[in-house]
C-alpha positions in Angstrom: -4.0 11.0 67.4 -5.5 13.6 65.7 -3.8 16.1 62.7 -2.9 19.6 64.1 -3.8 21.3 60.8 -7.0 22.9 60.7 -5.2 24.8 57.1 -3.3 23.7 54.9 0.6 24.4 55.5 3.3 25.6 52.9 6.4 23.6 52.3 9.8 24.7 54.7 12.0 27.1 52.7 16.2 26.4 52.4 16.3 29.5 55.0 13.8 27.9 57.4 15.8 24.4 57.9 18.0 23.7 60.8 21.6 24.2 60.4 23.6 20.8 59.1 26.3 19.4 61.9 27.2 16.2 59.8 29.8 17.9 57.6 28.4 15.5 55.0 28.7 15.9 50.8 26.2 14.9 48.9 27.5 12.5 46.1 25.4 11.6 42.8 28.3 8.8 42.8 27.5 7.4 45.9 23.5 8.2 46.4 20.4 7.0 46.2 17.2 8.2 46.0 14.8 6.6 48.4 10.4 7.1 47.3 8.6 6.3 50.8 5.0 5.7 50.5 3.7 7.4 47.5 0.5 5.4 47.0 -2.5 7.3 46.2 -4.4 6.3 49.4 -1.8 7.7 51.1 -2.1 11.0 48.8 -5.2 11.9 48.8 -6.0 11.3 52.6 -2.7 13.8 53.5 -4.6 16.2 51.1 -7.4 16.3 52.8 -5.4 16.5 56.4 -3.9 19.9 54.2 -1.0 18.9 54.0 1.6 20.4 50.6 1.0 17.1 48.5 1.3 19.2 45.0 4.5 20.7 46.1 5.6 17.2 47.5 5.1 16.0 43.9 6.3 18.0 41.6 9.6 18.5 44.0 9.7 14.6 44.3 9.1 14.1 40.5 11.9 16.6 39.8 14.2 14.8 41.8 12.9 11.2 40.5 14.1 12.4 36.5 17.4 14.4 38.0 18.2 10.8 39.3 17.9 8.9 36.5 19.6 10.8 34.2 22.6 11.2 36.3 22.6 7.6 37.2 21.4 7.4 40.6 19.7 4.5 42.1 16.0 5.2 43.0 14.1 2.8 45.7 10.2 2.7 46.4 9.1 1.6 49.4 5.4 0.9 50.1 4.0 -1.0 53.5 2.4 -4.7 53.3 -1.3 -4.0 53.9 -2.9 -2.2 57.2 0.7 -2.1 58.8 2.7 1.0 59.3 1.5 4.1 57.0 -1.9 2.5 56.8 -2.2 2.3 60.4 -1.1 5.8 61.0 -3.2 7.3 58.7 -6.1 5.5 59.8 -5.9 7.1 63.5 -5.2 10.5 61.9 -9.3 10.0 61.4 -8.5 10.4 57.1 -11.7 7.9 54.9 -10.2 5.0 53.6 -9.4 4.8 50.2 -10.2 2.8 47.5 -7.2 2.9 45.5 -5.4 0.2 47.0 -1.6 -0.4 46.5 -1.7 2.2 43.3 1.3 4.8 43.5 0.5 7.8 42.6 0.6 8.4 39.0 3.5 11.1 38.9 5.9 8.6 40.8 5.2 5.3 39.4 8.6 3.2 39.3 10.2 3.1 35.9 11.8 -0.1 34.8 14.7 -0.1 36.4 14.0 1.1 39.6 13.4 -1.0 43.0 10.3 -2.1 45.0 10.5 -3.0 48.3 7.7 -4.2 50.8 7.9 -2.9 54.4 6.4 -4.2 57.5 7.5 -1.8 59.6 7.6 2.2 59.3 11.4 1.9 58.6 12.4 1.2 55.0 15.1 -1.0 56.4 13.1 -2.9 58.7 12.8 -6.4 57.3 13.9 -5.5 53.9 16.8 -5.8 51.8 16.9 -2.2 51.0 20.7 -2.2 52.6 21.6 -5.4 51.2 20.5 -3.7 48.1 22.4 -0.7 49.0 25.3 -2.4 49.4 25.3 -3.6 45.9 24.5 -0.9 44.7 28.0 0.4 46.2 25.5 3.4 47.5 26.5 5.0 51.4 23.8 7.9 51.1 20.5 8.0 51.3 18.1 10.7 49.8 15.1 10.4 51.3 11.4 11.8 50.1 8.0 10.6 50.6 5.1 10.3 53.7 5.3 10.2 56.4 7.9 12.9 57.9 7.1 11.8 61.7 7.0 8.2 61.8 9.1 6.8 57.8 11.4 9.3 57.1 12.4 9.7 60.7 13.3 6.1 61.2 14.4 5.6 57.9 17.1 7.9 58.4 17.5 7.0 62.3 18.4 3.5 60.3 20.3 4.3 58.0 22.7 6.5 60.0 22.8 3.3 62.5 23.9 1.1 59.4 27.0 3.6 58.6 24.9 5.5 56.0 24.6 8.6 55.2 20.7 10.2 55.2 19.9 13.3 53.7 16.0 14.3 54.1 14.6 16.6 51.4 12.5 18.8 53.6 10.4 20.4 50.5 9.7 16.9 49.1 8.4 15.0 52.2 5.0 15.9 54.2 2.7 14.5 57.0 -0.3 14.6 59.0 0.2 18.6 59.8 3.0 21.1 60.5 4.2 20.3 63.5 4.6 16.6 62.4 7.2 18.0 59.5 8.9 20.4 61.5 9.4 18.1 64.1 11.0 15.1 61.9 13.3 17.9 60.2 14.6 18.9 63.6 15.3 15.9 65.1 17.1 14.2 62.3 19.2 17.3 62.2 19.7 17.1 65.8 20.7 13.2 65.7 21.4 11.5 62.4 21.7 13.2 59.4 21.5 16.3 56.9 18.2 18.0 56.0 18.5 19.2 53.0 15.7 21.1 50.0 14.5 19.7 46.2 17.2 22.6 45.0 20.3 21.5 46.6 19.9 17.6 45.4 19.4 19.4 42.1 22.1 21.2 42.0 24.5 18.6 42.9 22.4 15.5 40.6 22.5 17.8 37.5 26.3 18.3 37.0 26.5 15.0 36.4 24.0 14.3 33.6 25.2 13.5 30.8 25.1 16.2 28.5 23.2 13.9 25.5 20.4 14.0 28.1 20.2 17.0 29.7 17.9 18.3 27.6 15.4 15.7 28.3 15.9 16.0 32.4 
């Protein structure tokens, strides 16, 4: 496999995603805010590939703080070793780094949040992210992170096959190139959930931060 991103590409707009058929409303109540593999290895090599990784930042950062002040649950998941995100980025032809396991600075986990270890590309797969879930009392899902093709796809494919509800951030997720992103947007649209952009999680998170803190968000 090779990237298919000779330049750098720009983040999808609101008017560029593909229509929503769920009928789905997206709940601060009932959400959570799932981080996929935000670890600086990850980072930089997608940077070098071109792909948006400031904009994938600062949009995921902004929904990270929204979160927390409104009280929703937010879930990092990272792979175990060479497996999953490692291995795809490795045939993408992207230097290994030396960073390790590091997340990237921006999106460290506050104390509070949850860590989970996957195995698999899925954050579900062989995790307790929906036992977690569960007791959490969460049925959505808002998903950000790397990689659009291969995590957030099946991570949504999962969690619409465990009777959640996924919402993909399109602005806050990227991948190997383009066509990668565009095609993960479609075909969760076309199968198992609601794309979505950074501004319309906002606007739904921030009504219900407290107002002693909205200030701070």
């Amino acid at each position: 496999m090779t990237s298919g991103s000779i330049f750098p590409y720009v983040m999808p707009t609101p008017e560029m995603l593909p229509d929503d058929t769920t009928g789905w409303t997206l709940d601060p109540a009932r959400a959570a805010l799932v981080v996929l593999n935000l670890q600086r290895r990850f980072v930089r090599a997608l940077e070098q590939q071109g792909a948006p990784i400031p904009q994938l930042l600062a949009n995921t950062v902004r929904l990270v703080s929204v979160a927390h002040a409104a009280g929703v649950p937010v879930i990092h998941s990272v792979p175990a070793g060479e497996r999953g995100a490692a291995s795809y980025v490795q045939q993408s032809g992207a230097p290994a780094d030396g960073d390790g396991e590091a997340f990237a600075a921006q999106v460290e986990p506050r104390t509070g949040d949850t860590v989970l270890t996957t195995r698999k590309h899925s954050a579900f797969a062989r995790t307790r992210l929906d036992s977690r879930l569960r007791d959490l009392e969460r049925d959505q899902v808002v998903i950000t992170g790397l990689f659009a093709r291969v995590g957030v796809l099946m991570t949504a494919a999962d969690a619409w096959v465990q009777d959640l509800e996924p919402f993909v951030v399109a602005d806050a997720i990227a991948d190997l190139s383009a066509g990668s992103h565009e095609f993960a947007l479609e075909w969760v649209a076309d199968t198992c959930g609601t794309v979505t952009s950074t501004g319309r999680v906002l606007e739904v998170f921030e009504p219900a931060v407290p107002v002693a803190t909205a200030a701070a968000v």
